[in-house]
TORLONU-409961 format. One record per residue (C-alpha): x, y, z. Coordinates in steps of 0.02 Angstrom, whole numbers, padded with zeros to 5 digits, always signed. Layout:
<gulos>
XYZ
...
</gulos>
This chain:
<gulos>
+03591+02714-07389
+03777+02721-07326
+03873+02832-07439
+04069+02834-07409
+04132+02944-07589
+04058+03078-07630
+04128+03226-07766
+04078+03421-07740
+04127+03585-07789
+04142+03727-07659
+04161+03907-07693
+04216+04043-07562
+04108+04196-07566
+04186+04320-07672
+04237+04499-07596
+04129+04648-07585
+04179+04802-07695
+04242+04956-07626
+04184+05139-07643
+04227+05289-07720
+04193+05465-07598
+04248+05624-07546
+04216+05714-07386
+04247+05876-07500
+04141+05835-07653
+04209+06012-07714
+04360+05970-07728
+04376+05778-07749
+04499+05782-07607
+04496+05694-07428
+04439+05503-07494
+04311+05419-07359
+04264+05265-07479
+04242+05110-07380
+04292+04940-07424
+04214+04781-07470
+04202+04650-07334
+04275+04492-07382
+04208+04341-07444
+04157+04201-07306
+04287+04046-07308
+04274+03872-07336
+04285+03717-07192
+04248+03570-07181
+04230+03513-06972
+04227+03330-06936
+04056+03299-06833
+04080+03141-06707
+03879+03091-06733
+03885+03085-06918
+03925+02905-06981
+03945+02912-07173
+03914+03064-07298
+03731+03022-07356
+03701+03196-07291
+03771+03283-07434
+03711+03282-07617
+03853+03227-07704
+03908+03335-07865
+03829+03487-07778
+03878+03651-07761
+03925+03733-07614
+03959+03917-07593
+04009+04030-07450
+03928+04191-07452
+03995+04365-07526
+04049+04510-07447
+03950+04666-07434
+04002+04828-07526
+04086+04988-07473
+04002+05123-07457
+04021+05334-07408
+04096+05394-07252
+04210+05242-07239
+04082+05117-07198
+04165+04951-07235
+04056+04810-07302
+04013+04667-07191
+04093+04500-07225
+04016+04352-07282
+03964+04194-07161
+04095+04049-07187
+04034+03877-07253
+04053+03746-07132
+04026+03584-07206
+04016+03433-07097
+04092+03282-07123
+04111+03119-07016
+04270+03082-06915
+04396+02985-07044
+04360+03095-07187
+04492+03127-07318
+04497+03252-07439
+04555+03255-07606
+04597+03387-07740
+04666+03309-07919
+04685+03129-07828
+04798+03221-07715
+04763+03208-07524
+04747+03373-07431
+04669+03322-07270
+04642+03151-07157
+04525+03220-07024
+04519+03111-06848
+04500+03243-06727
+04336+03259-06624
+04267+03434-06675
+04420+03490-06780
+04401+03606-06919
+04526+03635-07086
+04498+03761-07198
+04490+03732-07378
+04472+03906-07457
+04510+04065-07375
+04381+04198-07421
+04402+04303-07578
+04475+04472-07507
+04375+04621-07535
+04391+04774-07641
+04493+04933-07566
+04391+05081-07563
+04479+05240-07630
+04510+05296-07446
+04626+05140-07426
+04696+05185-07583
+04769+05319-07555
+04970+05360-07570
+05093+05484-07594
+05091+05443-07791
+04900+05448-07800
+04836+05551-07634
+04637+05563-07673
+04623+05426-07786
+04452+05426-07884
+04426+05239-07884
+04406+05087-07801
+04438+04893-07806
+04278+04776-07845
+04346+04623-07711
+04411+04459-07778
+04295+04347-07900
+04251+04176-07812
+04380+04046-07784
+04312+03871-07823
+04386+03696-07839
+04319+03531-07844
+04340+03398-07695
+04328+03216-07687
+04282+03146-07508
+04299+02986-07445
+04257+02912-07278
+04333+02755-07187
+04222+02705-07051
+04307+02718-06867
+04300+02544-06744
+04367+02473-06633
+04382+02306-06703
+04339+02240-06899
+04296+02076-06955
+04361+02018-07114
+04351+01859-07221
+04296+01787-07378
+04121+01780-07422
+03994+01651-07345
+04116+01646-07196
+04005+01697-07047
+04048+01868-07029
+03864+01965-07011
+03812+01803-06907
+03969+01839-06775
+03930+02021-06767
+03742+01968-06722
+03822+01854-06598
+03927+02009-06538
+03825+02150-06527
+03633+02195-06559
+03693+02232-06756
+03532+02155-06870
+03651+02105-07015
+03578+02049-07141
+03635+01851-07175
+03624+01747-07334
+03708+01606-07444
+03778+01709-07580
+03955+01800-07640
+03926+01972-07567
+03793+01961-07444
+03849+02091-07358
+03840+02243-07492
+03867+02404-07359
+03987+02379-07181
+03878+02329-07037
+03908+02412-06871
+03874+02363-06659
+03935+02376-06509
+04024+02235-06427
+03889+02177-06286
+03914+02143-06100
+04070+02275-06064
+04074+02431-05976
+04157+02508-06116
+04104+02556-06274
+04188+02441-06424
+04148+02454-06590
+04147+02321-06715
+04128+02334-06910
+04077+02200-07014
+04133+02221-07189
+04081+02157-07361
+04183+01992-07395
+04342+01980-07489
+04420+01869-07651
+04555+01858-07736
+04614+02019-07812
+04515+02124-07686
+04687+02256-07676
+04686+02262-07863
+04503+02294-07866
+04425+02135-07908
+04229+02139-07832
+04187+02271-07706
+04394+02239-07659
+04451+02416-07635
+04301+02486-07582
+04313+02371-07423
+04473+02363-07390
+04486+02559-07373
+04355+02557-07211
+04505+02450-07129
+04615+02596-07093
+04536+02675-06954
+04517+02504-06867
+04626+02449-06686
+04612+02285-06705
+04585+02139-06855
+04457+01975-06831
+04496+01862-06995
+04362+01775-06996
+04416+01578-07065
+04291+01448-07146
+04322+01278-07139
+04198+01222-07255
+04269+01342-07394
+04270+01192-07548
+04416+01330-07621
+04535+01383-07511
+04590+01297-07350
+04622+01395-07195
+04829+01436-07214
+04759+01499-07397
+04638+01577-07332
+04765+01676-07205
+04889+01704-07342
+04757+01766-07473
+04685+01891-07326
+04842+01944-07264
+04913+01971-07446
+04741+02087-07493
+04767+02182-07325
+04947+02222-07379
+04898+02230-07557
+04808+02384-07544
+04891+02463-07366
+05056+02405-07315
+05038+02502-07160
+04904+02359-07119
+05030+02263-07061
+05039+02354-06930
+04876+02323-06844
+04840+02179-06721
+04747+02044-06777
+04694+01865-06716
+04627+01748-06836
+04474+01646-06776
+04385+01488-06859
+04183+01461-06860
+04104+01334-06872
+04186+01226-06764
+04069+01114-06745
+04105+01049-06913
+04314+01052-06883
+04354+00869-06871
+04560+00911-06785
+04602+01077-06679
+04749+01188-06720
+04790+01263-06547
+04870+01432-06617
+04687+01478-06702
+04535+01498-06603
+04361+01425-06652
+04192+01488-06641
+04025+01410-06699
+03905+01545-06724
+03764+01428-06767
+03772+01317-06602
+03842+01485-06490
+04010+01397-06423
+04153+01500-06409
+04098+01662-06419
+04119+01711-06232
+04322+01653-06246
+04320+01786-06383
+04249+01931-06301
+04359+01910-06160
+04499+01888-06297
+04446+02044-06381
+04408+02168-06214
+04591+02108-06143
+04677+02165-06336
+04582+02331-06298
+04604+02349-06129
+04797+02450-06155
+04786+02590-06253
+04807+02529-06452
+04874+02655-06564
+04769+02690-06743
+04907+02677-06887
+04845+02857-06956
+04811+03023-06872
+04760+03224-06918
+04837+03278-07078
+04825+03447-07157
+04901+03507-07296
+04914+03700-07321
+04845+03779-07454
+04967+03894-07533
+04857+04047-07591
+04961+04127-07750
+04884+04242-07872
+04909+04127-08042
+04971+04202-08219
+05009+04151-08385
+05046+04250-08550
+05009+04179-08709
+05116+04246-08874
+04987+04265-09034
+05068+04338-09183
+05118+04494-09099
+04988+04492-08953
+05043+04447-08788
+04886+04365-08679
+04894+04364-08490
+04777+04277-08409
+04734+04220-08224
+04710+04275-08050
+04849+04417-08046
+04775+04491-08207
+04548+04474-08153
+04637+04558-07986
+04772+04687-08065
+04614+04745-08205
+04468+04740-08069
+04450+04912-08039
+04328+05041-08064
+04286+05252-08059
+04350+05401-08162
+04416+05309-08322
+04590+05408-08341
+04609+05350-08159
+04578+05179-08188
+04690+05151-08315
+04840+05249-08231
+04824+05124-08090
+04821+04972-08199
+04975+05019-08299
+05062+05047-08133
+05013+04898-08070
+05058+04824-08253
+05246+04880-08235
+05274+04828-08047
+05199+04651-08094
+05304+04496-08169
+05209+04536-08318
+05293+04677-08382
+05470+04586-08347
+05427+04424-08415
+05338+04513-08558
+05500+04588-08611
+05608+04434-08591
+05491+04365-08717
+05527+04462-08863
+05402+04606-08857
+05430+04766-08952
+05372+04931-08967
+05202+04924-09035
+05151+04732-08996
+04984+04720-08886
+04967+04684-08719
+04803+04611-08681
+04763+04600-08494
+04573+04532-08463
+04474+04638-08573
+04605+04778-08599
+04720+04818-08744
+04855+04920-08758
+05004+04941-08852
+05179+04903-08777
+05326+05026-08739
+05483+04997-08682
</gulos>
């Protein structure tokens, strides 16, 4: 089954905690607590033999793996194994309808979540402030989001028309493609695929579901073909003469509108427009050229038509993309009566600490008062006595 969309969740692996030790255990002092390692990453790397997505379960969930923990005598823990997920060459990837990667490149990689970081064991913590501190970070949670990917299929050339026209019948005619052929709106359901026969290099041709009317506004199957056209060199519009609805100039118009309807970069790509079934064309137009798949005239004038369009080097109209992701540790503070709630990645990461309790919460309300918290905290309103609640810890404000 050929599967183009697909929607997952990934997760990096979340970092490994630190430690808490002494070299003297008498006297707390000379810290040798390793850290965690950190979490394994997140890529997706395009693989050239994979031709649609059907290997992945869509709405799965995919997770690097975690770091190890600290441990005594500054053993660091081991990092976790990245997550390489493969995808086909002219993947895209969205997150929130937004487009973060177009992937074209043979064997090229982009990372979509860099691994959780791992906890600081108490011998990384140490400082002139705090100079054998008696505890230890426990490594970033997971970071997960959720991904929508979609696939256009790469050729060389694509054949496009309205339904009934002839289309899986040329590609049969073109390459050793079994398309599957019948008298009915939407014979072809899924995009057929060969290799142009008879040349000494390889050329791809796609054979896609037919178009109507309102294809680019999403009548029928509309958008879901017209997407597989943007990782094509080269247009066939396939024309019927024997269409009882639209006569070949409406035919070209209501193609070429579609094409530009959904893509106006499709413009842009060369095209030649051919007629089949010739044998039932009464008068010749001499800027079209005509086919008849059923009686096998005209298809050698094509290939040489379509191997000379190829020959020179035809650009694609998109290439590699890759948006960075900006990695930012996320707050927001929440006013309740006289509570003040913060919330999100600075606060899990500011309250994630463990060892000696008087310890722990020393650090946090240092790190408290060097945050944007404290700042912003003041700025809205807080006085003496309001609560601050960070994660699961309460305390009462000072100024």
């Amino acid at each position: 089954m050929f599967v183009d969309e697909i929607n997952l969740s990934v997760s990096s692996g979340a970092g490994g905690p630190g430690s808490v030790s002494f070299n003297n255990l008498n006297s707390k002092t000379k810290p040798s607590g390793g850290s965690g390692g950190h979490g394994g990453s997140v890529y997706l790397s395009v693989n050239k033999n994979l031709n649609d997505l059907s290997h992945i379960m869509s709405n799965s969930s995919l997770k690097a793996q975690n770091g190890g923990p600290g441990n005594k005598n500054f053993q660091n823990g081991t990092d976790g194994k990245d997550l390489f997920l493969e995808v086909p060459k002219g993947t895209q990837v969205f997150v929130h309808n937004e487009m973060y990667a177009d992937l074209h490149d043979n064997d090229s990689s982009y990372e979509l979540i860099i691994g959780s970081r791992g906890g600081r064991g108490n011998y990384e913590l140490v400082s002139s402030r705090n100079p054998n501190p008696k505890i230890c970070e426990q490594g970033e949670k997971r970071k997960s989001i959720d991904i929508k990917l979609k696939f256009s299929i790469y050729s060389d050339i694509s054949i496009v028309g309205m339904p009934n026209a002839g289309k899986s019948t040329l590609i049969q005619k073109l390459t050793n493609s079994k398309a599957k052929i019948g008298d009915y709106e939407f014979t072809t359901t899924s995009p057929n695929i060969g290799v142009l026969n008879n040349l000494e290099s390889q050329i791809t041709i796609c054979d896609l579901p037919g178009l109507i009317k309102g294809a680019s506004d999403g009548v029928g199957m509309g958008r879901k073909v017209l997407k597989h056209l943007r990782n094509t060199k080269f247009i066939i519009f396939l024309l019927d003469p024997t269409n009882e609805k639209f006569n070949i100039e409406e035919q070209i118009s209501m193609l070429t509108n579609e094409l530009n309807g959904y893509d106006k970069n499709y413009n842009s790509i060369e095209n030649i427009k051919v007629i089949n079934k010739s044998d039932l064309v009464q008068t010749f137009d001499s800027d079209l050229l005509y086919v008849s798949c059923f009686k096998n005239e005209g298809i050698d004038n094509l290939v040489k038509l379509l191997q000379k369009a190829l020959l020179k080097d035809v650009p694609r109209i998109y290439s590699e993309y890759h948006k960075i992701f900006l990695q930012k540790e996320d707050y927001s503070i929440e006013k309740m009566e006289n509570q003040y709630i913060c919330t999100g990645d600075m606060v899990s990461n500011m309250v994630n600490i463990s060892g000696n309790n008087d310890s722990v919460l020393d650090e946090i309300f240092f790190r408290f008062e060097k945050s944007p918290l404290s700042k912003e905290i003041e700025e809205m309103g807080a006085s003496d006595g309001d609560i601050v609640v960070l994660g699961n810890l309460e305390f009462e404000y000072q100024k």
